[in-house]
C-alpha positions in Angstrom: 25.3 -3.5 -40.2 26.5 -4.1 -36.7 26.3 -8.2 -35.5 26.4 -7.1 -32.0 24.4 -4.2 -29.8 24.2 -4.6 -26.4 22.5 -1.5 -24.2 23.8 -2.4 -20.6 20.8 -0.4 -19.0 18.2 -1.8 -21.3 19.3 -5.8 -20.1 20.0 -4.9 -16.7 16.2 -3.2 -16.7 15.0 -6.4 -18.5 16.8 -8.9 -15.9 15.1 -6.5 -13.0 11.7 -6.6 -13.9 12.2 -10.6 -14.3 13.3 -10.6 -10.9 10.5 -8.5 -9.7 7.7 -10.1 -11.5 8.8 -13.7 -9.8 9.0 -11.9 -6.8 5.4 -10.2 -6.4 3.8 -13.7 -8.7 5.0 -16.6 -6.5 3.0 -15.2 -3.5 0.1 -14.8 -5.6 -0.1 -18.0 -6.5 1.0 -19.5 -3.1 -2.6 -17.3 -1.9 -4.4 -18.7 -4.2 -3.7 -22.5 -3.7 -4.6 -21.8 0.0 -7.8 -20.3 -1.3 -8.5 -23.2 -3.4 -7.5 -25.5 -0.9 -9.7 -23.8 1.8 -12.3 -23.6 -0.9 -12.2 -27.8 -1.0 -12.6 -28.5 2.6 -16.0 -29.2 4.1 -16.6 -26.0 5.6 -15.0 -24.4 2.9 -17.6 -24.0 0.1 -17.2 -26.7 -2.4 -17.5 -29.8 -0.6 -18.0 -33.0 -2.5 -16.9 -36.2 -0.6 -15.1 -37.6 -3.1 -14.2 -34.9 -5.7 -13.2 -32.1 -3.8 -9.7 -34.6 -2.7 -9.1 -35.0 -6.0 -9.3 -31.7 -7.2 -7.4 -30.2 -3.8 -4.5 -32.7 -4.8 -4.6 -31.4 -8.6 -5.0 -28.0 -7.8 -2.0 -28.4 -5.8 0.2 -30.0 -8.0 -0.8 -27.6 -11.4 0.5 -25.1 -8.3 3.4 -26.7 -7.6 4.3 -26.9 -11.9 3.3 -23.2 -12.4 5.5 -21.7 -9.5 8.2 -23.7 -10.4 7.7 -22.6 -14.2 7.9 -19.0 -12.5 10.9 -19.6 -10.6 12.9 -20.3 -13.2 12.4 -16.9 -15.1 15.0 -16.3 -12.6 17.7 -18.2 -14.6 17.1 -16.2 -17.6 17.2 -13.0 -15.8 21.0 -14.5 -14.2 21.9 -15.8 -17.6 21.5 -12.1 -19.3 23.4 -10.2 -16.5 25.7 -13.0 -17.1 26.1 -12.2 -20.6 26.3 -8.2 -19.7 29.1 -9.1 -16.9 30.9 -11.0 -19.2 30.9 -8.4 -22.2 31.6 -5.7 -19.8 34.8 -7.5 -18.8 36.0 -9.1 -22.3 35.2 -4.9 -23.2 37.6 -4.0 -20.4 40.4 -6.7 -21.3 40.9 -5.5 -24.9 40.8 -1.8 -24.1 43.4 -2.5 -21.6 45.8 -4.5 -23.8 46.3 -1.7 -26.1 
């Protein structure tokens, strides 16, 4: 059995949609702590003098945690066409020492 497969396509694909799904999430969630936000303000709904702070500043930093959670799918996304960048060229090295 093979201790090595790599499908080039199938980890640049991978690395892509990782990419994409910080891209279209990170707005999302920067919506929704303006909603929440908004929500917490006098005239915004759910108004209690003394609670509503308090939740506004925890709302906003559980935001702050989860979209920097999200951000960093990035890194694994670099880190596998890393891996493919660096196979393709150890690939090309030995082939070309022959």
């Amino acid at each position: 059995m093979a201790n090595i497969n790599v499908d080039y396509e199938q980890v640049n694909s991978v690395a892509s949609l990782l990419n994409s799904a910080v891209t279209q999430t990170v707005p999302k969630l920067n919506g929704l702590k303006n909603e929440v936000t908004t929500l917490l303000t006098s005239d915004g709904g759910l108004w209690l003098q003394q609670s509503s702070p308090v939740l506004s500043r925890q709302y906003t930093d559980f935001n702050t945690s989860v979209t920097g959670a999200v951000n960093n799918i990035t890194s694994f996304a670099s880190q596998f066409n890393a891996i493919v960048t660096q196979l393709q060229t150890m690939d090309a090295a030995i082939a070309g020492s022959k």
